[in-house]
Jmol script that loads the backbone (N, CA, C; Angstrom):
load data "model"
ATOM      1  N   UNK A   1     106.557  31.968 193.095  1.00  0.00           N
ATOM      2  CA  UNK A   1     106.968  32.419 191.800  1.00  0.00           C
ATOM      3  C   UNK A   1     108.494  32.350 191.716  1.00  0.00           C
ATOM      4  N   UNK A   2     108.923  32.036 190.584  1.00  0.00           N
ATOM      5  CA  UNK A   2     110.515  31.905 190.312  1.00  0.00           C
ATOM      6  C   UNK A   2     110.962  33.070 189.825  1.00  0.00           C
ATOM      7  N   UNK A   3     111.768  33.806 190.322  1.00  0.00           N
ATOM      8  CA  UNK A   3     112.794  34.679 190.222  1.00  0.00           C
ATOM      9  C   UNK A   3     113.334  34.646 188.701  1.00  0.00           C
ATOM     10  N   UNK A   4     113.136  35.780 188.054  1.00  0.00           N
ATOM     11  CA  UNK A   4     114.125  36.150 186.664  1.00  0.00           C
ATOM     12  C   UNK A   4     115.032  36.145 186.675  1.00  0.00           C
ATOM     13  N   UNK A   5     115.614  35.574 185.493  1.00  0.00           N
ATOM     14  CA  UNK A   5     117.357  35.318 184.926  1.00  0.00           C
ATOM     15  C   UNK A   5     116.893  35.648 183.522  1.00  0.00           C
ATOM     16  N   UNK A   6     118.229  36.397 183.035  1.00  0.00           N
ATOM     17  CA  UNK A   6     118.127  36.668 181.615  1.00  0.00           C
ATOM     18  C   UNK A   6     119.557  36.095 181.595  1.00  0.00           C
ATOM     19  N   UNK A   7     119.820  35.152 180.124  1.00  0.00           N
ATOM     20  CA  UNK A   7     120.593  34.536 179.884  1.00  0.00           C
ATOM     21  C   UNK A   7     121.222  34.866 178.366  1.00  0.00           C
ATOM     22  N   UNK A   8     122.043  35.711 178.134  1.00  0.00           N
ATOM     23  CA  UNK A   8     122.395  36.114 176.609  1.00  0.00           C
ATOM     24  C   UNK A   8     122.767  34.913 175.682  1.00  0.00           C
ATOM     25  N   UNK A   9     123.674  33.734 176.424  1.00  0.00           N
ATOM     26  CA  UNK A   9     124.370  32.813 176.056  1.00  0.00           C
ATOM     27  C   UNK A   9     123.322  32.013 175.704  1.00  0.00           C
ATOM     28  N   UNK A  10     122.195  31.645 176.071  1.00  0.00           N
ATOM     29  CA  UNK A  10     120.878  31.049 175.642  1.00  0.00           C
ATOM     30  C   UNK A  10     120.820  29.090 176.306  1.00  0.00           C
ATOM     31  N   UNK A  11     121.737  29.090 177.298  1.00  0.00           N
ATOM     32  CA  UNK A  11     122.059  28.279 178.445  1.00  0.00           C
ATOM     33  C   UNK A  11     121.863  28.767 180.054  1.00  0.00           C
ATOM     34  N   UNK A  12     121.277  27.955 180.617  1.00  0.00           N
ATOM     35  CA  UNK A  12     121.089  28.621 182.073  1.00  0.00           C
ATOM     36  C   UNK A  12     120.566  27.301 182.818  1.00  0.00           C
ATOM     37  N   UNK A  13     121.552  27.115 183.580  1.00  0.00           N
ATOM     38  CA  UNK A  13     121.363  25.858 183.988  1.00  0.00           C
ATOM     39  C   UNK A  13     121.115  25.448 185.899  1.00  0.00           C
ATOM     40  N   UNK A  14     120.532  25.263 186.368  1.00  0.00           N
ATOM     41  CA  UNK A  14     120.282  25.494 187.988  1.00  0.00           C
ATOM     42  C   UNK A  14     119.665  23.891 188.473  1.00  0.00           C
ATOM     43  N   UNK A  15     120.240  23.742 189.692  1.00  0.00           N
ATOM     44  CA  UNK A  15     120.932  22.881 190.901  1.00  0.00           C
ATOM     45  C   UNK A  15     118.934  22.090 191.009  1.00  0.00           C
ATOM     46  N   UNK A  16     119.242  20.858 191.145  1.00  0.00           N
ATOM     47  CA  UNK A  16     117.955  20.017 191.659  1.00  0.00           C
ATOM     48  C   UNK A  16     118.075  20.286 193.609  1.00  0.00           C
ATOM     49  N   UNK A  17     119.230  20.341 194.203  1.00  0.00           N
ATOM     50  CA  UNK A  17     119.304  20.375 195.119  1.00  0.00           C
ATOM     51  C   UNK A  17     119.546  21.604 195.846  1.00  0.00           C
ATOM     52  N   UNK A  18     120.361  22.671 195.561  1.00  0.00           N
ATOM     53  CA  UNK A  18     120.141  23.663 196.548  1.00  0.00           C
ATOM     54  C   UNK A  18     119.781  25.114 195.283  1.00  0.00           C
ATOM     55  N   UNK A  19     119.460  24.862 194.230  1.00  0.00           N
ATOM     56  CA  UNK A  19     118.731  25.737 193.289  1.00  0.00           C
ATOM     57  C   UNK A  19     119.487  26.882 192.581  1.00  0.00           C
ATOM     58  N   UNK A  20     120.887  26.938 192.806  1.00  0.00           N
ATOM     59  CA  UNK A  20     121.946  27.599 192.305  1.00  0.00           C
ATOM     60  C   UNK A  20     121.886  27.697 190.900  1.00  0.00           C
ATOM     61  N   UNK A  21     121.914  28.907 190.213  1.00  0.00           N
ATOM     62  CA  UNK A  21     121.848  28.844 188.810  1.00  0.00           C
ATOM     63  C   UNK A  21     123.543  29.573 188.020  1.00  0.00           C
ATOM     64  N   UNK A  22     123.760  28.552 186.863  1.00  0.00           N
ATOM     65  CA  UNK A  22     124.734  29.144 186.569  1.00  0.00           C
ATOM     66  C   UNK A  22     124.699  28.851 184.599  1.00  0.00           C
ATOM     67  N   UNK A  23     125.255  29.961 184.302  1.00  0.00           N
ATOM     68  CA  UNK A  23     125.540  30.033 182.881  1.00  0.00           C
ATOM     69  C   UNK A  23     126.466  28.618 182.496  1.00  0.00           C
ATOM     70  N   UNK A  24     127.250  27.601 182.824  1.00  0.00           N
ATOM     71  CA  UNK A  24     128.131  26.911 182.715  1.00  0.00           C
ATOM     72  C   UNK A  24     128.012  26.109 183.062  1.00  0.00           C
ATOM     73  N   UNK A  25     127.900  24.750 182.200  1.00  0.00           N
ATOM     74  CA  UNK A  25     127.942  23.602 182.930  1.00  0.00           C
ATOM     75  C   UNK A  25     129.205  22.948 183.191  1.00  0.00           C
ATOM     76  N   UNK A  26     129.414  22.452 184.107  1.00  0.00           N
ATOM     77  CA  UNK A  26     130.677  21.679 184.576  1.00  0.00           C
ATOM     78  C   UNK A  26     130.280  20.349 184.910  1.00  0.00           C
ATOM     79  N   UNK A  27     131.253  19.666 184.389  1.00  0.00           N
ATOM     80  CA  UNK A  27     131.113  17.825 184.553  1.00  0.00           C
ATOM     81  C   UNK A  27     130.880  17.592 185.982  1.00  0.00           C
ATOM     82  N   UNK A  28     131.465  18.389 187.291  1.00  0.00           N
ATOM     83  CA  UNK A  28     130.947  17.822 188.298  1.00  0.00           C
ATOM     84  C   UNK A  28     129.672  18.274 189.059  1.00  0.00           C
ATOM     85  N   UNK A  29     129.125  18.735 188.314  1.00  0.00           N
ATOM     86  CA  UNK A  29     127.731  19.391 188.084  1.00  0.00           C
ATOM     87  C   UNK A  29     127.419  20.915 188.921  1.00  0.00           C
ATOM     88  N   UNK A  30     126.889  21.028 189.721  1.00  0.00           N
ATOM     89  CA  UNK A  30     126.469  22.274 190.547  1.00  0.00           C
ATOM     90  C   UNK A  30     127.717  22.345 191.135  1.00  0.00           C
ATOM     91  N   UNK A  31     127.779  23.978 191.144  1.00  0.00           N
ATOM     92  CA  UNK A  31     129.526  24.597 191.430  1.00  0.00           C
ATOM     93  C   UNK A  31     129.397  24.998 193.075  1.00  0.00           C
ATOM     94  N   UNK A  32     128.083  24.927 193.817  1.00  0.00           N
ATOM     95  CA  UNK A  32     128.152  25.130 194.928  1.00  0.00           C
ATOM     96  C   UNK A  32     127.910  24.798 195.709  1.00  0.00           C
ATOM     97  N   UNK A  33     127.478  23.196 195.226  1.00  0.00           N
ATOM     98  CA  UNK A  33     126.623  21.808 196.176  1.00  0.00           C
ATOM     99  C   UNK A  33     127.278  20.669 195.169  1.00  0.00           C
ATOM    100  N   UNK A  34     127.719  20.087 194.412  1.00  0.00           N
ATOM    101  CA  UNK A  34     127.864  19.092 193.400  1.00  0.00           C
ATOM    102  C   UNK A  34     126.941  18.185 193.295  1.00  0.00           C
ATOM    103  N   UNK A  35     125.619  19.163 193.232  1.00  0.00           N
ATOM    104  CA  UNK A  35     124.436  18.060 192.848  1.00  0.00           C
ATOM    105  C   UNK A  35     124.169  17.917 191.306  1.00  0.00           C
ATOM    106  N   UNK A  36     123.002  17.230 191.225  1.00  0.00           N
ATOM    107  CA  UNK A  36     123.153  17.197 189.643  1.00  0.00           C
ATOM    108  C   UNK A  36     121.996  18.595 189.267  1.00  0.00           C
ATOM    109  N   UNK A  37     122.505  18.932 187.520  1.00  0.00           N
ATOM    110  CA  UNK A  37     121.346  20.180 187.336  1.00  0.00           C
ATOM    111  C   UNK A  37     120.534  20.137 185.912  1.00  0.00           C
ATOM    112  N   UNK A  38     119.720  20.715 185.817  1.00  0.00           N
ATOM    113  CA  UNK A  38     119.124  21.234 184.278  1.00  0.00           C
ATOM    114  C   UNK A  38     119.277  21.852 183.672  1.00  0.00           C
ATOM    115  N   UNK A  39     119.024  21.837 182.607  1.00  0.00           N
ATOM    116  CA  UNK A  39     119.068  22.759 181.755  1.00  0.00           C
ATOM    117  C   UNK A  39     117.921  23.877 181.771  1.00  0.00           C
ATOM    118  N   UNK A  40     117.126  24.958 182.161  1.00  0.00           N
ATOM    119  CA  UNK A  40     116.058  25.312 182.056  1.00  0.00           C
ATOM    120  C   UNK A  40     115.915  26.894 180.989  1.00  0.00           C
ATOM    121  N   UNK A  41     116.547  27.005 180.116  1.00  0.00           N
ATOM    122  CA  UNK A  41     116.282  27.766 178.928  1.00  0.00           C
ATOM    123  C   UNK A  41     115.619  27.146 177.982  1.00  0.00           C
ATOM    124  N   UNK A  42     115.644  25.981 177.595  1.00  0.00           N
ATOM    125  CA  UNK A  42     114.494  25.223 176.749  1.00  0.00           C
ATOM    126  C   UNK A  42     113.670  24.968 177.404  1.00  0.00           C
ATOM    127  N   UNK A  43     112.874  25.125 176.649  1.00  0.00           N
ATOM    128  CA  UNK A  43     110.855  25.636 177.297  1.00  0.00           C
ATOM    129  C   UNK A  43     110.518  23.664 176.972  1.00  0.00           C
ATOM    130  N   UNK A  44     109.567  23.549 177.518  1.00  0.00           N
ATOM    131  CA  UNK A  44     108.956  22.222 178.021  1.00  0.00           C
ATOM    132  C   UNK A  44     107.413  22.590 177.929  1.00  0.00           C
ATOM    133  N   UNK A  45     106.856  21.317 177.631  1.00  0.00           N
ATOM    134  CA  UNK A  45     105.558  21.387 177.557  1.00  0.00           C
ATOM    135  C   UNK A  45     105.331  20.500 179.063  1.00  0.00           C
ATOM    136  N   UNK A  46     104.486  21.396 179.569  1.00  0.00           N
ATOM    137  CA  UNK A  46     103.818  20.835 181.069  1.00  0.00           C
ATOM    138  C   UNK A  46     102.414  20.077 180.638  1.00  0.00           C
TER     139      UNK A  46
END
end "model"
wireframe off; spacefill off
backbone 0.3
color backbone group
């Protein structure tokens, strides 16, 4: 099961590679691995 984040800003964006989540995206992507990340506050149909 994935761990809760509440996100006020309605952005929440976390790491393909070491799963780091952060309110902010930055051009060189994940702030604590520089992998690339998602967006996961917009809901997706599975």
């Amino acid at each position: 099961m994935r761990p809760q984040a509440n996100a006020d800003s309605g952005e929440l964006y976390e790491c393909f590679n070491c799963g780091a989540r952060t309110e902010q995206l930055q051009a060189a992507g994940c702030p604590e691995c520089g992998g690339q990340v998602r967006n996961i506050a917009s809901e997706r149909d599975l």
